[in-house]
C-alpha positions, -999 to 999 in steps of 0.1 A, spaced: 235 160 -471 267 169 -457 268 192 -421 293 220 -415 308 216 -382 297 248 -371 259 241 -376 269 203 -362 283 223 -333 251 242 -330 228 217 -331 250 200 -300 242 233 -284 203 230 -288 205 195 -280 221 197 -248 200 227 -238 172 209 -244 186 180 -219 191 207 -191 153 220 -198 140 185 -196 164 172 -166 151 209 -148 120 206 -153 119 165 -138 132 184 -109 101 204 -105 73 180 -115 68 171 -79 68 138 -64 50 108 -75 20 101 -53 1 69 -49 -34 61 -29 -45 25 -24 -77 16 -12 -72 -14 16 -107 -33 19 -98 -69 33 -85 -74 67 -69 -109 62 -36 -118 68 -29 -127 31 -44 -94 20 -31 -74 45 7 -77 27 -2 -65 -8 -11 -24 7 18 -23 28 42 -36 8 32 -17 -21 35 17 2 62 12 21 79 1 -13 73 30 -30 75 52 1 116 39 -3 111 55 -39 102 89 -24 66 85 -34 40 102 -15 19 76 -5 -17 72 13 -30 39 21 -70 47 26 -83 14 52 -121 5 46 -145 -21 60 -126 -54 72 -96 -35 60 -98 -16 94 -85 -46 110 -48 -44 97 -48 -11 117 -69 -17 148 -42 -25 176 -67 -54 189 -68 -74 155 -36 -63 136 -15 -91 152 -44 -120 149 -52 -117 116 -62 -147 98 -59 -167 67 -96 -178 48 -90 -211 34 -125 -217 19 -129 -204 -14 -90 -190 -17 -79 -209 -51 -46 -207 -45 -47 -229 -16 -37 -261 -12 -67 -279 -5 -103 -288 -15 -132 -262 -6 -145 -295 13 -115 -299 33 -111 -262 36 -147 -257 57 -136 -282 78 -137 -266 115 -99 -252 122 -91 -252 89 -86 -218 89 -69 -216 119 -45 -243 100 -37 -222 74 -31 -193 92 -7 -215 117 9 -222 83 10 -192 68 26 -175 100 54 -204 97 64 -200 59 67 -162 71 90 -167 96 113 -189 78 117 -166 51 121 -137 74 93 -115 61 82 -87 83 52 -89 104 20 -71 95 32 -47 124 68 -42 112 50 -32 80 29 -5 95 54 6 116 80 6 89 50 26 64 45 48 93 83 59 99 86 61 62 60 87 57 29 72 44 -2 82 57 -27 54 69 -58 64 69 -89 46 85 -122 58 71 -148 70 92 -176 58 81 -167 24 88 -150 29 122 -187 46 129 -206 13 109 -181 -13 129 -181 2 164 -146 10 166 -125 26 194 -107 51 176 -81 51 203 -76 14 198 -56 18 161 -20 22 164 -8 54 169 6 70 138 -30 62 124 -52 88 107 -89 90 119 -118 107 111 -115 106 69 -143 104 48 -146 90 10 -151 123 -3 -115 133 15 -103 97 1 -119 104 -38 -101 139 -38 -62 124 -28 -71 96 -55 -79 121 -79 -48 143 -78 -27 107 -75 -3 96 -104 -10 56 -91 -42 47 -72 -51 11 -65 -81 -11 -52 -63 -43 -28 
């Protein structure tokens, strides 16, 4: 099957107009958009969101990070720099359940925690919001649980999005290419 360089030369043709159709239309897919639901307010899982969307906010992601229950605490001004550490019934910590209980355990652990992120020069839980914040992602707290918990809503860090329901949160994870439960 041998090809004549003029139908070789056409099929570059089509081949390469193809590529310009496909790299065009990348062009005008829109951004990639990501929603993760935040429900745990401790410092260990108060990383995992905000790395995640600042991370991909870098990416030019349109990102939403949708804060529920205890997760309220990583933006509530009053508990954002005190968050703490559970020891008891974390399996990736270094100690018995037994010990763990002990009274100032957690404290400990936090204490220890706090330290290991220093000396690898992480960013704070603050950094991280403020960092998410400047980037363009859009922290949301839900309302329902500010309502529920008693919360000042003047008390979250500024930047912070009030007054959002699940039925807003359902509809931004709907039309999301990533959504994610930390």
């Amino acid at each position: 099957m041998s090809t004549t360089s003029s139908e070789a030369s056409e099929r570059i043709a089509q081949l390469e107009a193809r590529i310009e159709e496909l790299e065009a239309d990348e062009g005008t897919e829109g951004e990639r958009s990501m929603v993760i639901v935040a429900t745990q307010g401790t410092l260990d899982m108060a990383y995992p969101p905000l790395i995640l969307a600042s991370t991909a906010a870098a990416f030019d992601w349109d990102v939403t990070v949708f804060h529920t229950f205890w997760g309220l605490d990583i933006l509530h001004e009053d508990h954002s720099s005190d968050l703490q550490l559970s020891a008891v019934g974390n399996p990736s910590m270094p100690m018995p359940n037994a010990v763990a209980a002990l009274p100032g355990m957690d404290r400990l652990a936090t204490a220890m925690m706090e330290r290991k992120i220093a000396d690898n020069d992480v960013a704070t839980v603050e950094e991280l919001l403020d960092t998410s914040l400047e980037m363009g992602v859009e922290l949301q707290a839900c309302q329902m649980t500010i309502d529920l918990m008693g919360h000042d809503e003047e008390r979250f860090h500024d930047g912070v999005t009030v007054g959002v329901g699940a039925a807003t949160a359902l509809s931004r994870m709907a039309d999301a290419d990533v959504q994610l439960l930390v």
